[in-house]
C-alpha positions as CSV (number, residue, x, y, z in Angstrom):
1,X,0.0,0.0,0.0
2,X,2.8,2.3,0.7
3,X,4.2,2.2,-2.8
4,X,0.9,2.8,-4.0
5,X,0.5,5.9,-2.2
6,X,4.0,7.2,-3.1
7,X,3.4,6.7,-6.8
8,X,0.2,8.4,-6.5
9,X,2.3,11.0,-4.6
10,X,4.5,11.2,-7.7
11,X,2.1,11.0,-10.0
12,X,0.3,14.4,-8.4
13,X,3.3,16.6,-8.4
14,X,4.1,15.4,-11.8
15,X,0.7,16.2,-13.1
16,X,0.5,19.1,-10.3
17,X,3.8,20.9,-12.1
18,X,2.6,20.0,-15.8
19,X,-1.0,21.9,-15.1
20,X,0.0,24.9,-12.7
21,X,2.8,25.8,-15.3
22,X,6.0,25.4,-12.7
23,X,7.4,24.0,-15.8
24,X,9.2,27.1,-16.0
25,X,10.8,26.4,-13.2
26,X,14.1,25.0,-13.1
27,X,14.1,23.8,-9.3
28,X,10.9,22.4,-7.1
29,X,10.7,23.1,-3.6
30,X,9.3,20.4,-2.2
31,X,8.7,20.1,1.4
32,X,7.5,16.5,3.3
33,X,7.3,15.9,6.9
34,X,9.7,12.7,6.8
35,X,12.9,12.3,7.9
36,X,15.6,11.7,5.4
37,X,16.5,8.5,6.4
38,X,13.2,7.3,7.4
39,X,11.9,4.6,4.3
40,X,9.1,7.6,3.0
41,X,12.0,9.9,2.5
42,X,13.8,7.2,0.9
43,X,11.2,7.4,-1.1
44,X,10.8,11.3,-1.8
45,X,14.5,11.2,-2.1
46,X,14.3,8.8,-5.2
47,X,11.1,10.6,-6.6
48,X,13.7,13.6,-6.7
49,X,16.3,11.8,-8.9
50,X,13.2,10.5,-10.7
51,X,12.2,13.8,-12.1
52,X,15.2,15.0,-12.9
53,X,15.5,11.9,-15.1
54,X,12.9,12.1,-16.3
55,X,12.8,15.9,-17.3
56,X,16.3,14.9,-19.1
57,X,17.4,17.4,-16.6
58,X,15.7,20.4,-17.0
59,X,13.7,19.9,-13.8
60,X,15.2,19.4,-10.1
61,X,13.8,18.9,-6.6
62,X,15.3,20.6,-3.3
63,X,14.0,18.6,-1.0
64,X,13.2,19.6,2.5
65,X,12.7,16.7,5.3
66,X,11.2,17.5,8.5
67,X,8.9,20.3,8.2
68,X,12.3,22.1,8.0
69,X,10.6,25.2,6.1
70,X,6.9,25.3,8.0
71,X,8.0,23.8,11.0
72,X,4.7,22.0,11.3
73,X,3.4,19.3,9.1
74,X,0.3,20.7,9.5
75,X,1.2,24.3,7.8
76,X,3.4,23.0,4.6
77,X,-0.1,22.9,3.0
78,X,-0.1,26.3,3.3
79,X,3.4,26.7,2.6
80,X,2.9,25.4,-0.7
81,X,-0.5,27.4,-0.7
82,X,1.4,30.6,-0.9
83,X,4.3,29.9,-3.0
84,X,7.1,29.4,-0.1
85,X,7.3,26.1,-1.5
86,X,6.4,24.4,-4.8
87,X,5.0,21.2,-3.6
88,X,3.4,19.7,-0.4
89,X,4.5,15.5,0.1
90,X,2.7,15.1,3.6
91,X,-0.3,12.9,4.3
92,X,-3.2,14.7,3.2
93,X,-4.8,14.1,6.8
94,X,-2.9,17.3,7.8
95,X,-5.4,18.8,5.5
96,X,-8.5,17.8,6.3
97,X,-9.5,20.8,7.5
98,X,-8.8,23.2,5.3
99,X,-10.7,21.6,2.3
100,X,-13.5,18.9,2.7
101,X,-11.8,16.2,-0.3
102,X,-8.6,15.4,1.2
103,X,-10.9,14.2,4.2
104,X,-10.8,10.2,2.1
105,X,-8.1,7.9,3.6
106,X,-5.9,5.0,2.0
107,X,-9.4,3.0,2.4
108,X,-11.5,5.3,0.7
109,X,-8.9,5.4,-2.5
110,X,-8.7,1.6,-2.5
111,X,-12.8,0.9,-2.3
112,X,-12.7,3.9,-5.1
113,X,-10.2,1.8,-7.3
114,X,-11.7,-1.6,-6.4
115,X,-15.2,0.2,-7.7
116,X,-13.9,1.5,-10.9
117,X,-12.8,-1.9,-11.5
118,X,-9.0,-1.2,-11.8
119,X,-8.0,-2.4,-8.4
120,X,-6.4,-5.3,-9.7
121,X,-4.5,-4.1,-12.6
122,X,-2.5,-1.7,-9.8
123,X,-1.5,-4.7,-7.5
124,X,2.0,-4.8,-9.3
125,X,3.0,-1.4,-8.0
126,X,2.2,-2.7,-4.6
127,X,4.0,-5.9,-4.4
C-alpha cells in the first residue's frame, strides 16, 4: 500500500507541475514531513532523482525533510498554498481541514479503485 501511495504521490506533483505551469521552473521546492532517512524519504528522495530523469534534466527537486521550512506538518499545505514552497508531500490528513476532499483515507482510495474496477491491474505497483 505504501508504494501505492508514493506513486500516487508522484504522480500528483508530476501532473500538479505539468497543469499549474512550474514547468518554467528549473528547481521544485518540495517540502515532506519525513525524515531523510526514514523509508518515506527514501522514497521522496528517489522521486527527486526521478524527475530530474525524467525531465532529461531540465527539472530538479530541493527537498526539505522534516517540516524544515513550515516547521509544522500541519502548515506545509499552506506553505505550498502561498508559494514558499512548490509542492506539499505530507499525508493529506494534515489537511483535512482546510478543504472537505482530502478528508478520504488509503481505504476510501482503495474501495474507489476496487469500484472502478482497476484495483487489480494496480497490485503490481504494490507488491
Amino acid at each position: 500500500m505504501l508504494k501505492l501511495i508514493t506513486k500516487t504521490i508522484a504522480a500528483v506533483a508530476v501532473v500538479s507541475v505539468a497543469l499549474l505551469g512550474s514547468v518554467n521552473a528549473k528547481t521544485l521546492k518540495i517540502e515532506t514531513h519525513f525524515t531523510a532517512n526514514s523509508p518515506n524519504g527514501e522514497v521522496a528522495a528517489q522521486f527527486a532523482k526521478n524527475v530530474e530523469m525524467f525531465s532529461g534534466g531540465s527539472l530538479k527537486v530541493e527537498m526539505f525533510y522534516s517540516s524544515s521550512v513550515s516547521g509544522k506538518s500541519a502548515e506545509v499545505f499552506n506553505s505550498a498554498q502561498t508559494g514558499i514552497i512548490d509542492c506539499d508531500m505530507t499525508g493529506a490528513g494534515y489537511q483535512t481541514g482546510k478543504n472537505a476532499a482530502f478528508q478520504f483515507s488509503s481505504f476510501h482510495q482503495k474501495t474507489f479503485l476496487h469500484f472502478l474496477r482497476i484495483e487489480p491491474q494496480l497490485h503490481h505497483l504494490v507488491n
